[in-house]
ZAMISE-958813 format. One record per residue (C-alpha): x, y, z; residue in three letters. Coordinates in steps of 0.25 Angstrom, whole numbers, padded with zeros to 4 digits, always signed. Example, Ala and Ser with C-alpha at 12.3 -4.5 7.8 and 13.67 -1.06 7.14 Angstrom:
<sites>
+0049-0018+0031Ala +0055-0004+0029Ser 
</sites>
This chain:
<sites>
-0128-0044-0602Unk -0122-0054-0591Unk -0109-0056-0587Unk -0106-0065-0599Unk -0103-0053-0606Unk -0091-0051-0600Unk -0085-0065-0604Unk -0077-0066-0617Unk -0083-0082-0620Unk -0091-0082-0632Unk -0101-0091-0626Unk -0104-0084-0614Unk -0104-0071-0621Unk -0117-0077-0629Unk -0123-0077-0615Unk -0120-0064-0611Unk -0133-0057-0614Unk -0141-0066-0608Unk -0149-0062-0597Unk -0144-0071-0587Unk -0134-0067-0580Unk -0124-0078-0583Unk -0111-0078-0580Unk -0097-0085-0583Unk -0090-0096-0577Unk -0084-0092-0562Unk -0082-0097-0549Unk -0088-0082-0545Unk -0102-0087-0549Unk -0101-0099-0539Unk -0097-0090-0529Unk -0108-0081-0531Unk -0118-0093-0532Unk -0114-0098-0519Unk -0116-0085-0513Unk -0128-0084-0518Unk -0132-0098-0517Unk -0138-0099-0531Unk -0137-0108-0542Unk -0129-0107-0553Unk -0131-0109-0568Unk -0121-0114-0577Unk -0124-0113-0592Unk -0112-0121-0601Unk -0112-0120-0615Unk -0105-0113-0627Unk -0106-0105-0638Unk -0109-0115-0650Unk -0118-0124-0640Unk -0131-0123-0649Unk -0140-0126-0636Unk -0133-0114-0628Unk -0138-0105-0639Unk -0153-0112-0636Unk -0153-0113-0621Unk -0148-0098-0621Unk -0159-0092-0633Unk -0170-0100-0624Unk -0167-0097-0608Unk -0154-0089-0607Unk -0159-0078-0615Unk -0172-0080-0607Unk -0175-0068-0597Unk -0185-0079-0588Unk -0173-0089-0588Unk -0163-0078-0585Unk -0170-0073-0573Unk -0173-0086-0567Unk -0156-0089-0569Unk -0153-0075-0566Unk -0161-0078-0552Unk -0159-0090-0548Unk -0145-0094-0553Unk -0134-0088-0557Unk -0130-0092-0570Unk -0117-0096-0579Unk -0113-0096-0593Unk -0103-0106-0596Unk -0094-0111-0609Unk -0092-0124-0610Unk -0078-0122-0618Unk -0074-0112-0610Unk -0076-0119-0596Unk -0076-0132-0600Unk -0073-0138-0586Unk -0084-0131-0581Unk -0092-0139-0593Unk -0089-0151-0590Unk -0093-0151-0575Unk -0108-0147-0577Unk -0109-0156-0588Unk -0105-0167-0580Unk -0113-0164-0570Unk -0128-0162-0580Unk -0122-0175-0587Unk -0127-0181-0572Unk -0139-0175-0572Unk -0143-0177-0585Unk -0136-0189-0591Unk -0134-0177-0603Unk -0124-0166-0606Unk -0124-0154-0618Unk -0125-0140-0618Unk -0129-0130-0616Unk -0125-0135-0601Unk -0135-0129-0590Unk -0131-0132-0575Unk -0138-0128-0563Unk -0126-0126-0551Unk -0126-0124-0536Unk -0119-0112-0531Unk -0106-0120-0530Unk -0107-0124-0545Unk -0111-0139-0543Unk -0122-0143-0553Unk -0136-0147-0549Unk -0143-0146-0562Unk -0141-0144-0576Unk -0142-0148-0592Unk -0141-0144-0606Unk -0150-0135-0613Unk -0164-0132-0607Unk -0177-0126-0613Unk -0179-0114-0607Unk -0191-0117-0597Unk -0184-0130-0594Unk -0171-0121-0590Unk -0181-0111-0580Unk -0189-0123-0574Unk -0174-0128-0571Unk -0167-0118-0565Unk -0181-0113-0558Unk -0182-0126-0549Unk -0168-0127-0549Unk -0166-0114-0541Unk -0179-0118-0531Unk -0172-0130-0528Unk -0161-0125-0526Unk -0167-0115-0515Unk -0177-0125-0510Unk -0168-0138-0511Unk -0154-0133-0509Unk -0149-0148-0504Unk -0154-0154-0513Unk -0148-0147-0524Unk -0135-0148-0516Unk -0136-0162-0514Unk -0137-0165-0529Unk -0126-0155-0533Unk -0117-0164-0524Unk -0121-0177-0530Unk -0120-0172-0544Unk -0106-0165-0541Unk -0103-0178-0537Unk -0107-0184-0550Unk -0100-0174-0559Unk -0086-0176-0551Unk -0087-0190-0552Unk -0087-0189-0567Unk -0075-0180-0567Unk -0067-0189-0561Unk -0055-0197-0568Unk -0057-0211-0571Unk -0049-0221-0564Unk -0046-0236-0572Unk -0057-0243-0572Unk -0050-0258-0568Unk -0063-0265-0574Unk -0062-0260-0589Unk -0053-0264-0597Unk -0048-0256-0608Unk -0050-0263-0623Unk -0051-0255-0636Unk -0059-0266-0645Unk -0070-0267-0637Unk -0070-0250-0633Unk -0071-0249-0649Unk -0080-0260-0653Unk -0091-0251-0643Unk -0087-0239-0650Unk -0089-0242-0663Unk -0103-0247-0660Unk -0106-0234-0659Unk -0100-0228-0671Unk -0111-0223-0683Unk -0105-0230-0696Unk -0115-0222-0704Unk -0110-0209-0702Unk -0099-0210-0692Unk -0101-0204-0678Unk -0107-0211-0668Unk -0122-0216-0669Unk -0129-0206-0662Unk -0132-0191-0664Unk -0128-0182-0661Unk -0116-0184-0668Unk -0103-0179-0663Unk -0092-0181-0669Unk -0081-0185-0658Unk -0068-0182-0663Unk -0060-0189-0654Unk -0067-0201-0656Unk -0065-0200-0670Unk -0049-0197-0668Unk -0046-0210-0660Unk -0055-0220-0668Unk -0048-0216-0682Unk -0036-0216-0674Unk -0038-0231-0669Unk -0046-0232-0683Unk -0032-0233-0688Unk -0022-0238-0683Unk -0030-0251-0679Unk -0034-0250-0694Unk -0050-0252-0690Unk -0057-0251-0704Unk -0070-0249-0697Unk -0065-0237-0688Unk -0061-0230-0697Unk -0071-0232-0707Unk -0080-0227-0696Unk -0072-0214-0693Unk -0071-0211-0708Unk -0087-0212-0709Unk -0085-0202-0697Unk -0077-0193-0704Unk -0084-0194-0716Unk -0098-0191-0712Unk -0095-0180-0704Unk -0085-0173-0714Unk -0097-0174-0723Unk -0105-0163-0714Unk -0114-0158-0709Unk -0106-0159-0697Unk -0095-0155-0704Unk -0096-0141-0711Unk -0092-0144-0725Unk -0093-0131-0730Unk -0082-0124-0720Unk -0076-0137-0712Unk -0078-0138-0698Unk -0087-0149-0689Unk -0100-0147-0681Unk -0099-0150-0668Unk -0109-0162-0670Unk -0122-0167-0678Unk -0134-0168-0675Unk -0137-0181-0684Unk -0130-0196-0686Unk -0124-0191-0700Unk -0118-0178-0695Unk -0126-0170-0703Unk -0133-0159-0695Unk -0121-0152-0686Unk -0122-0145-0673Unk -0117-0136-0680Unk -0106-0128-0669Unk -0093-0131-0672Unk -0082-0134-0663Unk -0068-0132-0663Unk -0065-0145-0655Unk -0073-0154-0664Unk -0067-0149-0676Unk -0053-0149-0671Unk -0053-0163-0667Unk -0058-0166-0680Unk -0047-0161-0687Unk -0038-0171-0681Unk -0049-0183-0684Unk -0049-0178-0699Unk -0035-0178-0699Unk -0033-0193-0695Unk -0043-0196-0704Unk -0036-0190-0717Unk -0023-0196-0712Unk -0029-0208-0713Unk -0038-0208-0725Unk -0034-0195-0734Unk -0048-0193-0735Unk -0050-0179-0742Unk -0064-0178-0734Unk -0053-0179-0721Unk -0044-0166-0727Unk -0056-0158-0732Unk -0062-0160-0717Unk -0048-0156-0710Unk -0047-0143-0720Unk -0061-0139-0719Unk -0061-0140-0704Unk -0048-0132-0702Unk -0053-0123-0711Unk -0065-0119-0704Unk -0059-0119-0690Unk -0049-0111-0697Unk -0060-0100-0702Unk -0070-0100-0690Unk -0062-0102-0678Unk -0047-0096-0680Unk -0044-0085-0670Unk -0036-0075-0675Unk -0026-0077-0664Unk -0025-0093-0667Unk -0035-0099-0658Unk -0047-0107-0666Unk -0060-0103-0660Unk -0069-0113-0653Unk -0083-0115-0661Unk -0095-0111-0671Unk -0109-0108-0665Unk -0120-0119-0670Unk -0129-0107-0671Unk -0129-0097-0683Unk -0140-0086-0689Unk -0146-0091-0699Unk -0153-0083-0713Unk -0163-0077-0701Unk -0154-0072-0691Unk -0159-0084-0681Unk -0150-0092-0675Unk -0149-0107-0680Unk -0139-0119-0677Unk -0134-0120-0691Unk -0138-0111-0698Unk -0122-0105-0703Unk -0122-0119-0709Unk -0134-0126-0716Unk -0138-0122-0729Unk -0153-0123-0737Unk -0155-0130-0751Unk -0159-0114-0758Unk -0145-0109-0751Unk -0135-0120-0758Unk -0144-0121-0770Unk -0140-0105-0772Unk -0127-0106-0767Unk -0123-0120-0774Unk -0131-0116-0788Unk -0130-0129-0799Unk -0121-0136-0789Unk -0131-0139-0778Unk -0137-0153-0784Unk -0121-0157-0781Unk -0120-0148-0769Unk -0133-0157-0764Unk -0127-0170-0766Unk -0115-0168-0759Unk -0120-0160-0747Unk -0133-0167-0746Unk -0143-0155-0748Unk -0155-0165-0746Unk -0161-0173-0735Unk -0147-0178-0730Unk -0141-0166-0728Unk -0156-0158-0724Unk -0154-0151-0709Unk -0169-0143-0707Unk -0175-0130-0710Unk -0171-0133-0725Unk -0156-0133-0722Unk -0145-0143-0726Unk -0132-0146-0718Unk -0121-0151-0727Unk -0118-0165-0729Unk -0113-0175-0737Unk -0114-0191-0737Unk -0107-0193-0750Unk -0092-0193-0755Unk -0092-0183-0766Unk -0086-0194-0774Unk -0098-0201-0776Unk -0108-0187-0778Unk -0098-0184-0788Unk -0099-0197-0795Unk -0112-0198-0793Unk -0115-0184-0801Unk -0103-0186-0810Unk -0095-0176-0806Unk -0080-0177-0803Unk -0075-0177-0789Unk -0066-0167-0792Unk -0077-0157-0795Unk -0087-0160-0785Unk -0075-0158-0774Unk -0071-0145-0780Unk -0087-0142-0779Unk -0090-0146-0766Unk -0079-0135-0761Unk -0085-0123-0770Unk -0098-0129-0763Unk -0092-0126-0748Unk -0087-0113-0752Unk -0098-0107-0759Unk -0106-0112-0746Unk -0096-0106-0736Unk -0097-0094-0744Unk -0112-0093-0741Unk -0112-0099-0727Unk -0099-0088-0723Unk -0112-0077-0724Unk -0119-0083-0715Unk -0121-0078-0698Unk -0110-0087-0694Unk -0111-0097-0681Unk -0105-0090-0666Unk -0090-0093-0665Unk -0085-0096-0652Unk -0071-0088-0652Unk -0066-0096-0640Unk -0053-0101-0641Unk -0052-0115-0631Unk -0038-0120-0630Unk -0043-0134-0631Unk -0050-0134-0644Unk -0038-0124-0651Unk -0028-0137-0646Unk -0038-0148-0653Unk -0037-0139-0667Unk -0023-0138-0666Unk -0021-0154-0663Unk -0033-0155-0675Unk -0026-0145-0685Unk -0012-0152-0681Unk -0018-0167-0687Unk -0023-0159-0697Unk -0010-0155-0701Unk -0005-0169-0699Unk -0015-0176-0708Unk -0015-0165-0720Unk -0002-0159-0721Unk -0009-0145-0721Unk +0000-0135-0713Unk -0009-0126-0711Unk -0016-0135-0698Unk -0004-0135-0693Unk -0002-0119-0694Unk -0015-0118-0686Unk -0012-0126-0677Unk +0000-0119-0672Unk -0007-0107-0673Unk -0017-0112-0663Unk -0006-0119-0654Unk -0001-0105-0654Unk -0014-0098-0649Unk -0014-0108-0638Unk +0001-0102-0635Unk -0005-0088-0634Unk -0019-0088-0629Unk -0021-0101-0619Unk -0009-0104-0614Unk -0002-0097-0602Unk +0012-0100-0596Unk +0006-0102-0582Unk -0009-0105-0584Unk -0007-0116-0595Unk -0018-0116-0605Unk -0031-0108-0607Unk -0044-0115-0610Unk -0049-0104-0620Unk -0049-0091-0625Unk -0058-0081-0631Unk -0053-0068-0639Unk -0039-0071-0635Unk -0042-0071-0619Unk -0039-0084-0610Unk -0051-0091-0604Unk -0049-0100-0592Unk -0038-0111-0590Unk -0038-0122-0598Unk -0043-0136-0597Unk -0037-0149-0599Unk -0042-0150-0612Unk -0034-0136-0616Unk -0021-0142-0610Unk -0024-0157-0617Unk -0028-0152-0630Unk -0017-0143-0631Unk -0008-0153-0626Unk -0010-0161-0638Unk -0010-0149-0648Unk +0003-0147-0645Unk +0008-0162-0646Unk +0001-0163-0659Unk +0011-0148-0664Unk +0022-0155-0660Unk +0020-0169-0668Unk +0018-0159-0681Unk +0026-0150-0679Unk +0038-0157-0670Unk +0039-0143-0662Unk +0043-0148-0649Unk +0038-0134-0642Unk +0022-0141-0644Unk +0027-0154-0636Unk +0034-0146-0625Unk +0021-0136-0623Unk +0011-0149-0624Unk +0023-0153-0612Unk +0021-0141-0603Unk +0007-0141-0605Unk +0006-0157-0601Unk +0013-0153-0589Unk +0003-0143-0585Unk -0009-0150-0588Unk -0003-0159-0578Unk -0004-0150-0567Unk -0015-0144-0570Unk -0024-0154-0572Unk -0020-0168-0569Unk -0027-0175-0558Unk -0016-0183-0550Unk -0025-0194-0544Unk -0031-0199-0558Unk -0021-0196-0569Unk -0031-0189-0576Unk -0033-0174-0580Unk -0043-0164-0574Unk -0051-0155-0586Unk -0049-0142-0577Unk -0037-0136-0569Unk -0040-0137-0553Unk -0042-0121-0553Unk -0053-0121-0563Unk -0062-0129-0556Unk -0070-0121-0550Unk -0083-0125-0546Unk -0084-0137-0555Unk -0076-0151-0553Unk -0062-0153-0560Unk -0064-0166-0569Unk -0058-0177-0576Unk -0061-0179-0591Unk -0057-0192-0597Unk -0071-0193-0609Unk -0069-0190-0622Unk -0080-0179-0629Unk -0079-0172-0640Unk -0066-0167-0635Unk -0056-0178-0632Unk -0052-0181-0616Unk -0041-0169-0612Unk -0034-0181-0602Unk -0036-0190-0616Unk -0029-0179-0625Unk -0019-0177-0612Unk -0016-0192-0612Unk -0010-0191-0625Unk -0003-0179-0624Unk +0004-0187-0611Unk +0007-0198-0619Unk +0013-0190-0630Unk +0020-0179-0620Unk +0025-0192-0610Unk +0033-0198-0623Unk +0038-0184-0628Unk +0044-0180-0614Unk +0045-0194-0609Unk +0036-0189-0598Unk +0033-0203-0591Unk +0022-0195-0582Unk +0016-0192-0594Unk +0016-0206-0601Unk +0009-0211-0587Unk -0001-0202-0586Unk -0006-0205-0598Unk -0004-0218-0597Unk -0013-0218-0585Unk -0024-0211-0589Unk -0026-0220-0600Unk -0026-0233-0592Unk -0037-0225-0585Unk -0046-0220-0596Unk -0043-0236-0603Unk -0051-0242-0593Unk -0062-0232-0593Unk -0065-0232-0607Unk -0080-0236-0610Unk -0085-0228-0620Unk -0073-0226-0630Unk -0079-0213-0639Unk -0076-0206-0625Unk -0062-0209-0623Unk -0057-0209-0639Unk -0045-0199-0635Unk -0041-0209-0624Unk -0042-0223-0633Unk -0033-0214-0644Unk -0021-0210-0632Unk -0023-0226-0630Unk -0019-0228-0642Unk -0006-0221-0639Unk -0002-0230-0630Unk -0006-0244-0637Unk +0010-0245-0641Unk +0012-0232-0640Unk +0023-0226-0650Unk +0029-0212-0653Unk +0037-0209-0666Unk +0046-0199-0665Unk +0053-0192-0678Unk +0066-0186-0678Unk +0073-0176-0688Unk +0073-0162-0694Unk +0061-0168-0702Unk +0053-0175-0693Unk +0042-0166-0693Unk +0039-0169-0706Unk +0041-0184-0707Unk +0030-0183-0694Unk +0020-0175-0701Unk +0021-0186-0714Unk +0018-0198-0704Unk +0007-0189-0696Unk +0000-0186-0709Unk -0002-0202-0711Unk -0002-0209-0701Unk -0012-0211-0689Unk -0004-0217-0677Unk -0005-0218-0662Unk +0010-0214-0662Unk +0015-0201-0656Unk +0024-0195-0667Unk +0036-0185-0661Unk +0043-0177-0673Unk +0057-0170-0666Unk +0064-0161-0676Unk +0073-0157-0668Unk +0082-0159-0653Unk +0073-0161-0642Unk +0073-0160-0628Unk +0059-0168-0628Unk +0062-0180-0620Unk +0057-0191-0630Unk +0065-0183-0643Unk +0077-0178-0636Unk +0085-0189-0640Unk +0083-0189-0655Unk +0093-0182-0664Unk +0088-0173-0674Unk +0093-0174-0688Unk +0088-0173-0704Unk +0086-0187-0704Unk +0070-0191-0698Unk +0071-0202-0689Unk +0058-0209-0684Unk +0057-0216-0670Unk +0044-0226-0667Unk +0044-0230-0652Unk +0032-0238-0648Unk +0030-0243-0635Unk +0042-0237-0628Unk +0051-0246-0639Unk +0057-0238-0651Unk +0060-0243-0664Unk +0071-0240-0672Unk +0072-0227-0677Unk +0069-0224-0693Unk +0072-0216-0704Unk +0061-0221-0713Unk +0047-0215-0713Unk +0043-0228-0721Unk +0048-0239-0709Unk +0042-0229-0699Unk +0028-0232-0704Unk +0029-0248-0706Unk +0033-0245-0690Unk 
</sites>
């Protein structure tokens, strides 16, 4: 045992019987570096991260590996979820280096925590010759290595700063998508390349813009999208949820780890989309996916838990990325009896859907419309089917060693769910979504939010773990904006208010404008920085630009408005590549004529929820049921008769009583 042992993270724990002697992220480990004058190594993954498992079955279980760490260096364990921060600073800094970045994350350090060498994953001999030349450098050469530290700290502050307007660019949407487009893969949705991921946010903004510029060939494109990766195998068709990518153009072989934070924005990308179209493939991915969140990852307490392992035992008690997953011809031909010739058609148990090692992932590339015309069979029946199919398989595949849950509850993911389950509510009508949702909202309350500390990032078995980040204060923000507009109680607006006002003093930097992804006291030994990028993860300062926007009109909060206002005159002129700014191109579309409907009466709530359920806009949409001592709603008197009021740029129209005239406006 190490000193790992004595963490309650899920991901360091799996280190713990390691024999190096790792331990977890603290300042006390500089200190004791410094004193010693040795280097450190800092090891970032987590626990669903397929590679960590590799890097740690070949060298960290190693005893020559652990001797040469345990003599040389003293080592840390890091999560990447849990100290994100922390994450982002040496990824920065082997992004220099190496033009590259991915974990498992492996970085060599100097006493004082600056970087001086480092990667991803390393064959084992690769990782010894490493750290074996590193640590005679270091003892013969220690200038050298000082001198590059410096230069390379240097680089990696220089890529946390906050951009400035760039007065040469100018800002122009045609010509931003037109370059986009070119890159979009009208086969199978996605982006030409593989791997695939599947970019939530992206997806979000383009059906967005999709639609209200009526762009046929947009949306045609984001249905394809949908579609093909609905259809598996980065979908799990037989208990809902998504992968965290694929490995292949047609999103056939997954990555198999799931996230919460890939399917919890996908709920709300789903959502618009059956809003739009009231395509039953839409519902059934919405359903299945809460569904399976709702039977792997509810804690019992109301938190959701963060994420499924890629790796599972499979028949021989080895462990295989997969293997809870994929099936064999002779396994569905017994479970399936005289219905696998159909089973095979639809799920394409043939050289389509053929993974390796005699084992099929499912997927499909037909409607069942046409296999069911196709072998004369009615619709009806071959729907009814294909749902006997998935449970008689779940059924099976339930008895199987199932992948490493990750039992971490991050503040930030549990905000996205709620903001997905809210739309998912919006779009179906299903109450249920919305019951879970305030049932998370209200874990939040409990666990990870304290009167004087503000927000937590995470938690495991009910315990707080470190402060939070600006994507906990962002995310939740926005959660709480999206219970108010669905449920018009105004407690969610005032709470997203205090908590504005917070992440304002705890985060803002007063020079750009712009909001730092750590608090100052968390810095530590690594650099406080700026994010503005898109991942796979929207921008916190993008997602906190909206909630500004939003919370400047509900409290008539002029600071607010400007803020927000400023930061994207900043961000317009610095857009090049848009698939990395798609949450700041969809708060743009706020403020082209910006507008805010706001719906008065004892029924409001319900007339909102009707026009929410059909209707994609870039109008913020304020339902008050009753008096108000919110700024923007204190004037409005509250009676049985629903009264709509549409302002658009700052000029109002008069007021309606007509749901009917309200949507020719």
């Amino acid at each position: 045992m190490n000193e790992l042992i004595y963490t309650s993270n899920p991901y360091l724990k799996q280190h713990a019987t390691n024999p190096i002697h790792w331990k977890a992220w603290s300042n006390s480990v500089f200190e004791k570096a410094k004193k010693l004058n040795q280097l450190v190594v800092v090891s970032i993954g987590y626990s669903t991260c397929h590679w960590c498992h590799v890097m740690e079955d070949e060298s960290f279980t190693n005893l020559e590996v652990a001797e040469v760490m345990n003599r040389d260096f003293l080592s840390i364990k890091v999560d990447r979820e849990e100290h994100p921060d922390v994450d982002a600073y040496y990824m920065k800094a082997v992004q220099l280096m190496t033009k590259q970045g991915g974990w498992p994350l492996n970085v060599v350090c100097l006493p004082d925590g600056r970087p001086i060498w480092g990667g991803t994953y390393f064959p084992k001999q690769t990782w010894l010759d490493a750290l074996t030349q590193l640590a005679q450098l270091h003892q013969d050469k220690p200038e050298t290595v000082l001198e590059f530290a410096t230069k390379l700290q240097e680089g990696v502050y220089i890529m946390g700063l906050a951009p400035s307007v760039n007065e040469e660019r100018r800002f122009n949407l045609d010509v931003l998508l037109e370059k986009w487009k070119q890159s979009f893969d009208l086969e199978y949705g996605g982006y030409q390349r593989a791997p695939k991921f599947m970019m939530p946010t992206n997806l979000l903004y383009l059906q967005k813009l999709g639609d209200l510029t009526r762009d046929k060939d947009l949306l045609h494109y984001i249905d394809l999208t949908l579609t093909q990766m609905a259809w598996g195998g980065i979908f799990d068709v037989i208990e809902g949820g998504f992968s965290r990518y694929s490995v292949d153009f047609k999103w056939h072989i997954p990555h198999f780890e799931k996230m919460l934070y890939d399917n919890a924005q996908l709920l709300s990308v789903y959502s618009d989309g059956y809003k739009r179209t009231a395509n039953p493939l839409y519902l059934e991915i919405i359903d299945k996916t809460v569904t399976f969140i709702q039977r792997n990852w509810q804690s019992d307490w109301g938190g959701v838990y963060s994420a499924l392992d890629a790796d599972s035992l499979d028949v021989h008690g080895a462990s295989k990325e997969g293997a809870y997953y994929v099936w064999t011809e002779a396994e569905l031909r017994r479970i399936l009896g005289d219905d696998f010739s159909l089973f095979a058609q639809v799920f394409n148990i043939n050289d389509y859907g053929y993974w390796e090692e005699e084992n099929f992932v499912l997927i499909q590339n037909q409607t069942l419309e046409a296999i069911a015309s196709a072998n004369q069979v009615d619709i009806f029946d071959l729907q009814e089917r294909k749902k006997r199919w998935e449970h008689l398989l779940l059924q099976e595949r339930v008895q199987r060693s199932k992948p490493l849950l990750d039992d971490k509850i991050i503040c930030s993911w549990n905000a996205m769910l709620i903001t997905g389950l809210v739309d998912s509510y919006s779009a179906t009508g299903n109450p249920s979504y919305l019951k879970q949702a305030e049932h998370i909202n209200h874990y939040i309350q409990n666990y990870l939010l304290d009167e004087e500390q503000g927000l937590f990032h995470s938690s495991h078995q009910q315990q707080a773990q470190t402060l939070g980040y600006l994507d906990d204060y962002s995310f939740y923000i926005q959660a709480l904006i999206r219970l108010f507009e669905h449920t018009a109680n105004q407690a969610y607006l005032w709470q997203a208010k205090r908590l504005m006002d917070l992440t304002l003093d705890l985060f803002l930097d007063e020079k750009s404008k712009f909001f730092y992804f750590s608090q100052v006291n968390q810095a530590g030994n690594i650099l406080r920085s700026i994010e503005t990028e898109d991942n796979v993860i929207p921008s916190a300062n993008a997602v906190l630009c909206m909630s500004l926007l939003q919370l400047g009109i509900a409290f008539e909060h002029s600071y607010y408005t400007q803020l927000a206002h400023n930061m994207i005159e900043v961000m317009q002129s610095n857009l090049d590549y848009p698939s990395a700014y798609s949450h700041w191109l969809l708060t743009m579309l706020y403020t082209e004529s910006p507008a805010e409907l706001t719906i008065v009466g004892t029924n409001a709530l319900e007339e909102s929820l009707k026009i929410q359920a059909n209707l994609i806009s870039k109008t913020f949409i304020f339902p008050v049921t009753q008096a108000s001592s919110i700024p923007y709603f204190e004037k409005y008197t509250i009676d049985s008769t629903t009264q709509y009021y549409l302002c658009e740029n700052k000029h109002c129209l008069t007021p309606t009583t007509e749901l009917s005239s309200l949507f020719k406006l």
